[in-house]
C-alpha positions as CSV (number, residue, x, y, z in Angstrom):
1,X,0.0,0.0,0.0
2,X,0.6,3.6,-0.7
3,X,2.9,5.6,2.3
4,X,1.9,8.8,1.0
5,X,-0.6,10.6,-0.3
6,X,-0.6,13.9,-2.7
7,X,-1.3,17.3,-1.4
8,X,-5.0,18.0,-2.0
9,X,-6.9,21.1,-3.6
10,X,-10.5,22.8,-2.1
11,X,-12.1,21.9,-5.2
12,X,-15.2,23.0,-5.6
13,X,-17.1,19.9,-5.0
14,X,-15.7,19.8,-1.5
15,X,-16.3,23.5,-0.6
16,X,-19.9,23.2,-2.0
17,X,-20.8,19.8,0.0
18,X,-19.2,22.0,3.2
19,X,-21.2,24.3,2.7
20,X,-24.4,22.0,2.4
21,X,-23.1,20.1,5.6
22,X,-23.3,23.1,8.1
23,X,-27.0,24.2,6.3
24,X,-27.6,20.4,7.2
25,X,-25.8,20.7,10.7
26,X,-23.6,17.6,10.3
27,X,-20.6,17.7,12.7
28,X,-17.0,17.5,11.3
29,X,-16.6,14.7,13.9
30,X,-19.9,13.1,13.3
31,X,-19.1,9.3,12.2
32,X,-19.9,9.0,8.7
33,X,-19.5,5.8,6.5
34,X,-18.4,6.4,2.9
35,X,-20.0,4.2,0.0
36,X,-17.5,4.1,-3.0
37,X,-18.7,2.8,-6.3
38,X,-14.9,0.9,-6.3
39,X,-16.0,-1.6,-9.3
40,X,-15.6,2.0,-11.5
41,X,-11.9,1.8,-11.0
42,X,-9.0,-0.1,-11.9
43,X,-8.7,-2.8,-9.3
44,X,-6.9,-1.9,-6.0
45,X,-6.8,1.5,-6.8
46,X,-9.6,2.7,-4.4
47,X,-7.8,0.6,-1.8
48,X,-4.4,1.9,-2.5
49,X,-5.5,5.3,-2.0
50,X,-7.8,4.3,1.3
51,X,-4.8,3.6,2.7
52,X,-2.2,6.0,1.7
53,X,-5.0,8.6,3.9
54,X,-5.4,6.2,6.5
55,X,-2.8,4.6,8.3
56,X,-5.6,1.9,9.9
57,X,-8.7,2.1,7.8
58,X,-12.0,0.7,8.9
59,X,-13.2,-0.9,5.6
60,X,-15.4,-3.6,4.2
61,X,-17.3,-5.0,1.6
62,X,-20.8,-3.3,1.2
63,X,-21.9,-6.9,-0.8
64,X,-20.6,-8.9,3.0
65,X,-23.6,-11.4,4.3
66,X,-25.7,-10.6,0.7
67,X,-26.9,-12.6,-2.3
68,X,-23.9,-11.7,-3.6
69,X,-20.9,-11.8,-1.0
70,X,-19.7,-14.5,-3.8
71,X,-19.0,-11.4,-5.7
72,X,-18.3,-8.7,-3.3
73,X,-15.0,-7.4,-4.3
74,X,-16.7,-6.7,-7.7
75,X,-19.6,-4.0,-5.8
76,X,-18.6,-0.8,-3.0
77,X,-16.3,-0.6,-0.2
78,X,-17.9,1.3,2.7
79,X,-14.9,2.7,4.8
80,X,-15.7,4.8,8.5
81,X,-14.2,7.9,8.5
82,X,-16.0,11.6,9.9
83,X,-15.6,14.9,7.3
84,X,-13.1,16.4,9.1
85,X,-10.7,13.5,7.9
86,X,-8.2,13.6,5.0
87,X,-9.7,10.5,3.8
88,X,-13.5,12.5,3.4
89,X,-11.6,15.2,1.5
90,X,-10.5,12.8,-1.2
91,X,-13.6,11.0,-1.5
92,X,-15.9,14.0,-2.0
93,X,-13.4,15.6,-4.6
94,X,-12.4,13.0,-6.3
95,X,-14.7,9.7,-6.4
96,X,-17.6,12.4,-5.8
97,X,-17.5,14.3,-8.8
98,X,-17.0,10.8,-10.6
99,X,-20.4,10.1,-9.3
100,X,-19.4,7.1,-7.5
101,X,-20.1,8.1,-3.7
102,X,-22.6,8.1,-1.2
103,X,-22.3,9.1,2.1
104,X,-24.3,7.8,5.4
105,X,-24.4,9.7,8.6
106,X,-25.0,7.7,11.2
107,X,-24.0,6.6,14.7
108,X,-25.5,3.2,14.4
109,X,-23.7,-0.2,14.7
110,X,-22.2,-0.9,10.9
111,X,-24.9,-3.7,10.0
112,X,-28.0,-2.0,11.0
113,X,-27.0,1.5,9.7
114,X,-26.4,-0.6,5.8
115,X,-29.6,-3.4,6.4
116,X,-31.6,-0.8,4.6
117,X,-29.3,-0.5,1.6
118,X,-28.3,-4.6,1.5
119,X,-32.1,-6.1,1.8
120,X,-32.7,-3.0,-1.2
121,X,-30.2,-4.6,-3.6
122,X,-32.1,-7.3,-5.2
123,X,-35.8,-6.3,-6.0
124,X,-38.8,-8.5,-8.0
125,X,-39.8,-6.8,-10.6
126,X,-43.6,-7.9,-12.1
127,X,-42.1,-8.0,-15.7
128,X,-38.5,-8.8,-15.6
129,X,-38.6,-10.6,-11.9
130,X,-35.7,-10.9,-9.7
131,X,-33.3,-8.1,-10.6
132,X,-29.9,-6.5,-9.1
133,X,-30.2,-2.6,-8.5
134,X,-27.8,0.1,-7.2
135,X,-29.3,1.8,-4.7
136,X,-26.0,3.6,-3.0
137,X,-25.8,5.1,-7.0
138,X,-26.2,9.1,-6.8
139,X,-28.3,8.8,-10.2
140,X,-30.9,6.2,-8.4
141,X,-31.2,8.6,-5.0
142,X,-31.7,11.7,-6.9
143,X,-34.7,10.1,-9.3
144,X,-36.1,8.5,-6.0
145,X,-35.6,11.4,-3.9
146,X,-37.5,13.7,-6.6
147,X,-40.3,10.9,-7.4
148,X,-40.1,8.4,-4.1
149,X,-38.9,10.3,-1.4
150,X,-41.2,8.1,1.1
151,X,-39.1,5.3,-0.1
152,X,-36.3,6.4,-0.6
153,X,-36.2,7.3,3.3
154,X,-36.9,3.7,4.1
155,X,-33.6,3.0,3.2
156,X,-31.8,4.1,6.0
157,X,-32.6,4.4,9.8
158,X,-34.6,7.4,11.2
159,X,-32.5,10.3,12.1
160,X,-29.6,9.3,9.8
161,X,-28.8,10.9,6.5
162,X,-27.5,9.8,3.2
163,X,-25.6,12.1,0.7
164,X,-25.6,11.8,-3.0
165,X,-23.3,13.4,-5.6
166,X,-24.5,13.9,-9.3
167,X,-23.6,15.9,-12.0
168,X,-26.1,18.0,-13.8
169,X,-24.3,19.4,-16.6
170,X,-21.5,21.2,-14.4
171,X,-19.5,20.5,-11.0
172,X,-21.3,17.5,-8.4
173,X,-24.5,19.1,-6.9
174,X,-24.8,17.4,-3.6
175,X,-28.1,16.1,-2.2
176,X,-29.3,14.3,1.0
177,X,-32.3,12.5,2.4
178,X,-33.3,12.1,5.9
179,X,-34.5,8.5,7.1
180,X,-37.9,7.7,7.9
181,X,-37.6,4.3,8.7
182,X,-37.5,2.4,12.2
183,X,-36.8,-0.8,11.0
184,X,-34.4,-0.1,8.0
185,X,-36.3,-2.7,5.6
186,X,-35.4,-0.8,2.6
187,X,-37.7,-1.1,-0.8
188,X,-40.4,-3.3,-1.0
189,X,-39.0,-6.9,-2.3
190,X,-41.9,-6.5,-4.6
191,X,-41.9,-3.7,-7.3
192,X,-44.6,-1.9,-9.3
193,X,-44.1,-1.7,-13.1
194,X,-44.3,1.9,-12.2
195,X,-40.8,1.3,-10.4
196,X,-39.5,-0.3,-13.7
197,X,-40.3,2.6,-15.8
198,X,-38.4,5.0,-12.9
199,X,-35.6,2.7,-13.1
200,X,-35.3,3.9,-17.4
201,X,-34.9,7.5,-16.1
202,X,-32.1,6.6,-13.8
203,X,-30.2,4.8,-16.8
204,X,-31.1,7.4,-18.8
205,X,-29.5,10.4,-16.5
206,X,-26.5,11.1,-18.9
207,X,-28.5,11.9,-21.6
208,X,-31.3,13.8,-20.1
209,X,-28.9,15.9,-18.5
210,X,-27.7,17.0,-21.6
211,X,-30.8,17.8,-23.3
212,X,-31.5,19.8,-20.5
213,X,-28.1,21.8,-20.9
214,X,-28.5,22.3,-24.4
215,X,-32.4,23.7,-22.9
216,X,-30.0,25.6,-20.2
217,X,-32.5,24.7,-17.6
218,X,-31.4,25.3,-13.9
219,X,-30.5,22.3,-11.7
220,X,-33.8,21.8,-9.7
221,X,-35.8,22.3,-13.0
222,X,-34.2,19.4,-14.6
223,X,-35.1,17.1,-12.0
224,X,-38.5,18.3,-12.0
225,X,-38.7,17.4,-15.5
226,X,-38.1,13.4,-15.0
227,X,-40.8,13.5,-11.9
228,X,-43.4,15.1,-14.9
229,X,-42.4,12.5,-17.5
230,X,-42.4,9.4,-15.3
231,X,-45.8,10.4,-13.6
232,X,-47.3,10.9,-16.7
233,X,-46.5,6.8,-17.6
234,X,-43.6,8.0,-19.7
235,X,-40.3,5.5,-20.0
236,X,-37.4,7.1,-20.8
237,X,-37.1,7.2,-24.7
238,X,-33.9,5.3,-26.2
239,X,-33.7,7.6,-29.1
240,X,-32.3,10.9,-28.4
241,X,-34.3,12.7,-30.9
242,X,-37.3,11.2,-28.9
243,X,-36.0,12.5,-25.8
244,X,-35.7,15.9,-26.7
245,X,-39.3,15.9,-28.4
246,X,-40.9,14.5,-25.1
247,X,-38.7,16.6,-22.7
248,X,-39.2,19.7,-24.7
249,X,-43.2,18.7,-24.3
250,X,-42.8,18.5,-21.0
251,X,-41.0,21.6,-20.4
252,X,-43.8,23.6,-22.3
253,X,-46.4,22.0,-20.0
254,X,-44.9,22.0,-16.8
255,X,-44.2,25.9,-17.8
256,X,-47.9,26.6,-18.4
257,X,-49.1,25.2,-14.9
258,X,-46.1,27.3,-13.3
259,X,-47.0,30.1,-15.5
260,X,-50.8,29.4,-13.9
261,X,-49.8,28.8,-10.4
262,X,-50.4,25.0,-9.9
């Protein structure tokens, strides 16, 4: 493992989420548990640089005791750290703005503070049936935070939070959900084809966010856009030329009821 690590910038990922941490009153020393999308990099490398920050890292396989600790080294390392570490720094700036981080506040025992999160990652789906999803992915939170914040809440224990990074276009935008839950059960094993057709607008974040660049839509209208389409029964289009048609709809619609008050 790495001895040392490099000198590190304020980028402005980092100075934005500090920013969103004391509006959320998070504690520089509260104990925090990082989520890092490691399967994104080459392998090791999230490891080498875990440790090159920390001399004696608290780490572990998010996939441990799951359907699929087979295959755990291929899903997240969750490593314990608070944000006033060296460790936080690196992770917000750098696997942050790669979209590959989520971050859960919490003071609870390691297992229960995750359950929510582990019993969420396989769900039955009533076309496709027993399917894998993500949901420590920054894309997944946002949709479900916009569209299913009730369950999205359910995910983790009440009274702890979860932080997301996605981009929209231009530097990480940070967001965070508080949990609602007292048992931490996570999603319902069962899902809704409704819940399939939300899952097309999480896969399709890339290119939404760029039609709504070349729109120049602000951040939170964007969003907003996605909740209209996928209430209205839409799936997200394949075809980019569709996409813009249907967002573009939906952008004069959702401007008429604003424009109207409703």
């Amino acid at each position: 493992m790495l001895s040392t690590a490099p000198v590190l910038d304020e980028p402005t990922s980092l100075t934005d989420l500090e920013r969103a941490l004391n509006d959320w009153q998070v504690s520089s020393r509260k104990r925090c548990l990082l989520i890092v999308d490691a399967a994104r990099y080459d392998e090791e490398d999230v490891l080498r640089q875990i440790y090159a920050l920390d001399d004696n890292p608290d780490w572990f396989w998010l996939f441990d005791e799951t359907p699929f600790d087979q295959h755990k080294d291929a899903g997240p390392i969750v490593v314990k750290t608070t944000p006033n570490s060296a460790l936080f720094q690196r992770a917000v700036s750098q696997w942050g703005a790669d979209e590959a981080l989520a971050i859960l506040v919490s003071g609870r025992e390691q297992d229960s503070a995750l359950a929510g999160i582990r019993q969420s990652l396989m769900i039955h789906f009533e076309t496709y049936g027993p399917c894998f999803v993500r949901p420590y992915d920054g894309r997944f939170l946002e949709v479900m935070n916009t569209c299913l914040p009730d369950a999205l809440g359910g995910l983790i224990g009440e009274g702890d939070m979860l932080i997301w990074a996605t981009n929209r276009g231009e530097d990480a935008h940070w967001s965070s959900a508080k949990g609602v839950s007292t048992e931490m059960e996570g999603l319902h094993a069962h899902q809704p084809r409704s819940f399939e057709r939300l899952l097309t607008w999480v896969s399709g974040w890339p290119r939404c966010m760029a039609t709504a660049n070349n729109l120049q839509h602000t951040p939170s209208h964007r969003i907003r856009i996605i909740r209209e389409l996928w209430s209205a029964g839409h799936v997200c289009p394949e075809s980019d030329a569709e996409l813009d048609a249907l967002w573009q709809h939906a952008e004069r619609e959702f401007h008429g009821l604003h424009k109207k008050g409703l």
